[in-house]
N, C-alpha and C positions, 0 to 999 in steps of 0.2 A: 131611483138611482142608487139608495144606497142599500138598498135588497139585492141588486148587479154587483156592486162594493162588495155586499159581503158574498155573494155567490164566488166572484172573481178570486177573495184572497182565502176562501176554503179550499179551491180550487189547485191554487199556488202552493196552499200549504201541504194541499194531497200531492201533489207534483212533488215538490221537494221530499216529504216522507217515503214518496216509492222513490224517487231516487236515491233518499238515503240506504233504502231498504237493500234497494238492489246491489249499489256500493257496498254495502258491508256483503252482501251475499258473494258477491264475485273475490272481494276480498276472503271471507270464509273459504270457499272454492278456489282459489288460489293457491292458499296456504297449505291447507288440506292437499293438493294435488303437489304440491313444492316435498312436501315432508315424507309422501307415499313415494316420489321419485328418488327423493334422497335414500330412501330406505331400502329401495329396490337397488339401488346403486351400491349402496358398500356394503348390500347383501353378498353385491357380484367383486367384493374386495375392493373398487374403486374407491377411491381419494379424495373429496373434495374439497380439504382445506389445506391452503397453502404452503402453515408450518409442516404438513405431514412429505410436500416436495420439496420444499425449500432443503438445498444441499447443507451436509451438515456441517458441522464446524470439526476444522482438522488443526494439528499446534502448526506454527507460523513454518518451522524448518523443515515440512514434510509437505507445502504449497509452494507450487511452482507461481502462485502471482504474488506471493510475500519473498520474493527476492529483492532487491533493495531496488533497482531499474524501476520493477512494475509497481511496485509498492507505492513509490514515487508520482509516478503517474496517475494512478488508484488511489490519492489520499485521503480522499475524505468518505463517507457516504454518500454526501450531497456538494459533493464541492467536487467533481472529477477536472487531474488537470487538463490544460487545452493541450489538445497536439498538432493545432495548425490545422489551415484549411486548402484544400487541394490547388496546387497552382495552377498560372494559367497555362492549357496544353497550347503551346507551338508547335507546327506543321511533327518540325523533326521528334520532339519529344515523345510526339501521338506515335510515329513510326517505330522508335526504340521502347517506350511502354508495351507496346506490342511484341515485337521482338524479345523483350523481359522476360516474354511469359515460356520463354522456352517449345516453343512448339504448342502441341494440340494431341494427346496420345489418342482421342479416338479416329481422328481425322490422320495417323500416320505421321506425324508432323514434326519436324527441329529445326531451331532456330539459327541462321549463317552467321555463324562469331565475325566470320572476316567482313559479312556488312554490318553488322551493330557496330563494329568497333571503324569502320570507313563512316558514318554519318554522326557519329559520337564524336570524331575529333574531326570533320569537318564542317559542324553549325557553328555561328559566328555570333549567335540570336542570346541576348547578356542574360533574360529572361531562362534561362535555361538551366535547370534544375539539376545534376547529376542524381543526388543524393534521392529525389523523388523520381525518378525513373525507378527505385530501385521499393518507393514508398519512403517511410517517415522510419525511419533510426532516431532515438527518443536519444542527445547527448545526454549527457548528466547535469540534471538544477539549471536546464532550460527548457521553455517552453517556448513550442513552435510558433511565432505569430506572423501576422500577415505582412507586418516591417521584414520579417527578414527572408519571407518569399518573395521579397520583391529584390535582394540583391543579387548579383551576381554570384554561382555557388562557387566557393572555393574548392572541393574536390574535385570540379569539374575543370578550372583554373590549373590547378594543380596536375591533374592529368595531360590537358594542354600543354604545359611546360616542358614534361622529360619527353624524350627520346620514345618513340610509337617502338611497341613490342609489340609481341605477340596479340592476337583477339586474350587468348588467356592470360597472358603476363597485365592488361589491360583491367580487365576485369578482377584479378586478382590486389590490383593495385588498389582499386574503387574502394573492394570490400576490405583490405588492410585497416584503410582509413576511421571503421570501424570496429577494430576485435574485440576492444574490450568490452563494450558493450554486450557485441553478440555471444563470445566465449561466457560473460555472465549467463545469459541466458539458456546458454547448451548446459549450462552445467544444473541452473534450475531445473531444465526439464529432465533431469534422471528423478527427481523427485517422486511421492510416489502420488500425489493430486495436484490436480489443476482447479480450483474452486474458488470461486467468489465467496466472500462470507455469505451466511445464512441471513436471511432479513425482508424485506418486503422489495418489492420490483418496481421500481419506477425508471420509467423508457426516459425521463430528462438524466438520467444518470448513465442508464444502460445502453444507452445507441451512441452517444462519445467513446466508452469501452467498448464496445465491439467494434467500433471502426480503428480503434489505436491495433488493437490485437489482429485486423485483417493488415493494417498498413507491414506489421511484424513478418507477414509470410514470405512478400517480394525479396527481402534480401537473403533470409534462410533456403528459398527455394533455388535462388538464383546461385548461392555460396555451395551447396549439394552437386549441382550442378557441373559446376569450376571444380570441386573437389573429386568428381566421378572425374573428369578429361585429365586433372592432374594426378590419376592414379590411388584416389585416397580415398577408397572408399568407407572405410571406418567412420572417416570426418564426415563422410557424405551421410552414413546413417543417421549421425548424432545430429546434421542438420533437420534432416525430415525427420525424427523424433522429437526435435522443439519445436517442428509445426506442429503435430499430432498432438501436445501441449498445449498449443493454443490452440485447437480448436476442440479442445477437449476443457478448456476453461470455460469458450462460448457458448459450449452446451450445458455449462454445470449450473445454469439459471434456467428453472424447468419453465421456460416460456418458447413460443414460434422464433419470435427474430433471434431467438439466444442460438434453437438449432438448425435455423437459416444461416447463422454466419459460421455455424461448425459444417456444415455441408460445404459451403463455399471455399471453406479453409481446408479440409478435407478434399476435398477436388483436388484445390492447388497441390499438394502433396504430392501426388498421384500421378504428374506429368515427369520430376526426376525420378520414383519410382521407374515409371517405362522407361526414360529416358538413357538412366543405366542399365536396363535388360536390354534395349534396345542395341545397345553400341557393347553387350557384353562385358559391364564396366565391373558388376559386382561378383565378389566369391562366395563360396559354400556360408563362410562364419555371417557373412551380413545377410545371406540371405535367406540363412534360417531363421535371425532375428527379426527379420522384414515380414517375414511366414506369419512368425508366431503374433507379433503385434496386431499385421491386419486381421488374425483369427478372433484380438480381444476387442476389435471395433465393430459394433452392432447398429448402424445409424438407424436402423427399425426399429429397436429398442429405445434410441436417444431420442428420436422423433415421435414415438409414441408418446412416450414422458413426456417431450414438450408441448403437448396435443391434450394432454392430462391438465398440466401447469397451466395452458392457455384457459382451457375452460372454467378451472380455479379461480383463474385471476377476474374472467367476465362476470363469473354468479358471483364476486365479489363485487367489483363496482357498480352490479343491479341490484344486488338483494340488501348490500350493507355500506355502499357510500364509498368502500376500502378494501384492498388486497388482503387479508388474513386479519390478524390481532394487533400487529404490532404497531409505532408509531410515526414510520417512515412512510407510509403513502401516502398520495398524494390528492388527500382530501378536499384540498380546497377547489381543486379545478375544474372547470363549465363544466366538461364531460358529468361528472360525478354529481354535480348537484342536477344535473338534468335529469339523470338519471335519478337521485334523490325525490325529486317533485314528481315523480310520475306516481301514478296509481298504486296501491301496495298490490290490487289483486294481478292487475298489468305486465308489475313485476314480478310476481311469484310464477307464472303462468309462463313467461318469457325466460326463467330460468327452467322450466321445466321441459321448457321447446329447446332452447341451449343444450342441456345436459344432455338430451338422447341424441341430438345431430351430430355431435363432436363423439357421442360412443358411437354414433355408427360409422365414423371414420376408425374411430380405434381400434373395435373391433375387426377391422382391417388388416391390422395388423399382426405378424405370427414373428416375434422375438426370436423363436425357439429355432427358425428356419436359418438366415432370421429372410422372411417375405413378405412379400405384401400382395393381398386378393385386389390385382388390377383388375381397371374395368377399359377397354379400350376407348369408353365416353364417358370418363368420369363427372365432366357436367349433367351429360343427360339421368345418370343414376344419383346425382344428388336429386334434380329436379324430382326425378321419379320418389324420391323420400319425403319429399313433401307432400306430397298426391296435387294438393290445392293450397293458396295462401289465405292466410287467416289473421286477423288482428295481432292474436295473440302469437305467432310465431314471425311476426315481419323483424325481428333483431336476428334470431334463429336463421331466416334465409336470406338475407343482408350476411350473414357471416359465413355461413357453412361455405358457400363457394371459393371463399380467399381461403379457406383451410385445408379444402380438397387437395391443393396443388400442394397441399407439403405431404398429403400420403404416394403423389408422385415424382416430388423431387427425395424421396426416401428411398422409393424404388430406384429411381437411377443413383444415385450415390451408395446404394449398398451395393448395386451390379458394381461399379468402380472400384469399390474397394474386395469387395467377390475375386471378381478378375484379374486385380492384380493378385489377391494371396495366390490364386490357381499357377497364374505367369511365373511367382516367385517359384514355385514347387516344379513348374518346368524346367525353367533353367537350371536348379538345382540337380534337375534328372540327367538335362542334358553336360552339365560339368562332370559329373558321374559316368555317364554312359558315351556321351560324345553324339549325344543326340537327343530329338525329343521323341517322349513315346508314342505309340499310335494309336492307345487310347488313354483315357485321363484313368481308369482305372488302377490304369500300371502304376501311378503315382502312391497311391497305398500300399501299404502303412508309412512307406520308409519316407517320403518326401513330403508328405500331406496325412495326416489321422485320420481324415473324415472329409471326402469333396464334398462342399459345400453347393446348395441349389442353386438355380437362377431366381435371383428375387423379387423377380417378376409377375410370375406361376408357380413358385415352387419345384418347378423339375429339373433335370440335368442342365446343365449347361452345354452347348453345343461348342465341339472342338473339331479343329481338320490337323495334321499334317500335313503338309504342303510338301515338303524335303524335310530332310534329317535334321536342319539347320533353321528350318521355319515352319512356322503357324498359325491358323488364325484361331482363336478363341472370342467367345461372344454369347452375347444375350439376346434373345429374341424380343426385348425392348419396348416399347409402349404398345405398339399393334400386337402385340401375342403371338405373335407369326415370325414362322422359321425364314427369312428370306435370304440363306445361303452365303452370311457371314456380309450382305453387303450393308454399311450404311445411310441409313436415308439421306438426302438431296433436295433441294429444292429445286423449281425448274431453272434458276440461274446457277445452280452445284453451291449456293452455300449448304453447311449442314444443316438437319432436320432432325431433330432427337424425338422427335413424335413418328417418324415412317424408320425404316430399316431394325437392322439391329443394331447393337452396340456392339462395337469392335474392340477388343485386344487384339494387335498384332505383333511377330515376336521382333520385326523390323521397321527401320523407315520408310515410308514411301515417295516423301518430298522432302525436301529442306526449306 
């Protein structure tokens, strides 16, 4: 028995030796393979420490979020204020939120003032929020909490009481209610950045801010709007250039959600854009400046970067416990020590499988266009990137598929913002000439410097004349395919932004 004894813990002891053996070897090979990719990486100029994205620091009077409103709200690093949480939607509110949104410019679409304002002063339901139809207007040294979404809104009260005017005199009155706030805020965004300070990223700070700065668009979009029907369009630019503000602050945190909610905010933009080419609301002076702005917005570029930042921030909390150097991350949390306790070779290896899936979306990308090499299945070509799954790459393909979908929501928000600069340079032709041209060429030099590609494919953009007075313009859209300006459907006619193309058109087609 005890020649088995000692046979047994020889045995053990060898066992444990190769496995030490082996553990340190996969660790060698880890490290070794982490440090050759690093190398290979910012042979090719890439980034991959945090401080090298992290936006820089600008003095307080030249940031559109050190205005004393946002400031406010943004106090602290780790203490952001609350701004309230979404009420409850009743029947009517859901209908008028919607109506909010002013139409649908791919879908041809504007909103009927004279029923927003018929179901607006006919709900009786006390729950009913004016001011959040419109989103969260931040008063001054108060903060939104759930006591006071639960009373009855007084600008909704207040509307109630006088004498029904007009849809416009109506809405006009809503946003009265707020000028000073918002006039604050038009005048921040002539500024020349929109920037978060510099510092480490932590999503319990960042996803509060990014939802105050979405709730900010509803009334600026809706006030552009009112100010295009009342003639002003001046007012109406300086509104849609304090969303381009904000959503050009969302992007200035080079992470995914930062340029997820600059897309989204970016979009909204884009509906008063059409809305006044649509009804012929804007002239020559606004909409040369309307040109020249969407010419300096690249969401290929912003989205790139953010696609940079992301992967920054992951070979951070794998390889080092923490987002860059500094002392604001968010160390302590399950994620991070999970990731902590794992293997070092595990994790070297896992950042090496990171790094190259998130360049091969990058690589994707062409600033210079600015375009993006779609793939009409981009699931199936990530798949195809993997060939096969492997221990060492299961974080790598756990991720790469949720990052795919922002080198395609890139593609459609740069077509958006594409198409409108194109529409502004048409009207522009047409306030000139008394028409639009018959081909987009004609628009050079004098109305456009450079027609800009479809950022889809990289090649022309497809345009028709219709009449003198109409057009369709559009992108050939996620299928890659010319289908003759129509857009996709579903078999019950909602939209389908994956079949058809994407439409500018220079009219409405429903209300």
């Amino acid at each position: 028995m005890r020649k088995w004894l000692k046979r047994i813990a020889f045995a053990l002891a060898a066992l444990v030796t190769l496995l030490a053996l082996v553990w340190a070897e996969e660790n060698y090979r880890g490290k070794r393979a982490w440090e050759a990719c690093r190398r290979e990486l910012e042979a090719r100029g890439e980034k991959l420490d945090w401080a090298a994205l992290a936006p820089p620091k600008v003095p307080d009077d030249q940031n559109f979020l050190k205005t004393p409103l946002l400031a406010a709200a943004f106090a602290t690093t780790n203490q952001p204020v609350s701004i309230g949480l979404e009420p409850f939607q009743n029947a009517t509110q859901e209908r008028l939120t919607k109506r909010w949104q002013w139409g649908d410019w791919r879908r041809g679409t504007v909103a009927s003032l004279d029923q927003w304002q018929r179901e607006l002063r006919a709900t009786n339901d006390s729950r009913f929020d004016a001011r959040m139809v419109m989103r969260y207007v931040p008063p001054r040294n108060v903060a939104l909490t759930r006591a006071l979404l639960g009373i009855t809104d007084t600008d909704w009260l207040a509307l109630r009481a006088r004498p029904a005017g007009t849809p416009l005199e109506d809405l006009q009155f809503l946003l009265q209610k707020h000028q000073a706030e918002l006039d604050e805020l038009r005048a921040a965004a002539r500024r020349p950045y929109a920037l978060f300070e510099a510092g480490e990223f932590d999503p319990s700070i960042a996803l509060p801010r990014y939802a105050m700065l979405k709730s900010l668009v509803f009334p600026f979009r809706t006030s552009a709007c009112v100010e295009l029907e009342a003639g002003n369009p001046d007012a109406a630019l300086a509104d849609i250039f304090t969303v381009f503000a904000l959503a050009e602050a969302a992007g200035s945190e080079p992470v995914l959600i930062g340029g997820l909610v600059q897309i989204a905010i970016t979009d909204s933009s884009l509906q008063p854009v059409w809305f006044g080419l649509a009804r012929h609301r804007w002239q020559e002076p606004q909409l040369a400046q309307l040109e020249a702005r969407l010419d300096k917005m690249n969401i290929v570029a912003d989205i790139q970067r953010c696609l940079r930042g992301e992967r920054t921030y992951a070979l951070a909390l794998i390889g080092e416990g923490k987002a860059g150097g500094g002392n604001s991350s968010p160390t302590d949390s399950a994620m991070i020590k999970a990731f902590g306790s794992l293997p070092a070779g595990f994790r070297y290896q896992s950042e090496v499988h990171i790094a190259h899936a998130v360049q091969f979306l990058i690589d994707k990308f062409d600033p210079a266009g600015p375009s993006v090499n779609l793939s009409t299945d981009m699931d199936q070509e990530v798949r195809d990137f993997f060939q096969r799954r492997t221990f060492y790459n299961t974080l790598a393909y756990m991720l790469l598929p949720a990052l795919s979908k922002a080198v395609e929501k890139a593609a459609s928000e740069q077509a958006g913002v594409t198409l409108a600069r194109v529409a502004c340079a048409l009207e522009r032709h047409r306030l000139a000439t008394g028409g639009y041209p018959e081909q987009l060429t004609e628009l050079q030099p004098k109305f456009i410097d450079r027609l800009p590609v479809d950022p889809v494919n990289g090649e022309s953009l497809k345009y028709r004349r219709e009449a003198p007075d109409r057009f369709v313009l559009y992108s050939v859209g996620f299928n890659l395919k010319d289908d003759g300006g129509q857009p996709g459907a579903t078999s019950k006619g909602a939209p389908d932004m994956r079949q058809g193309d994407w439409v500018w058109r220079s009219e409405p087609i429903a209300n």
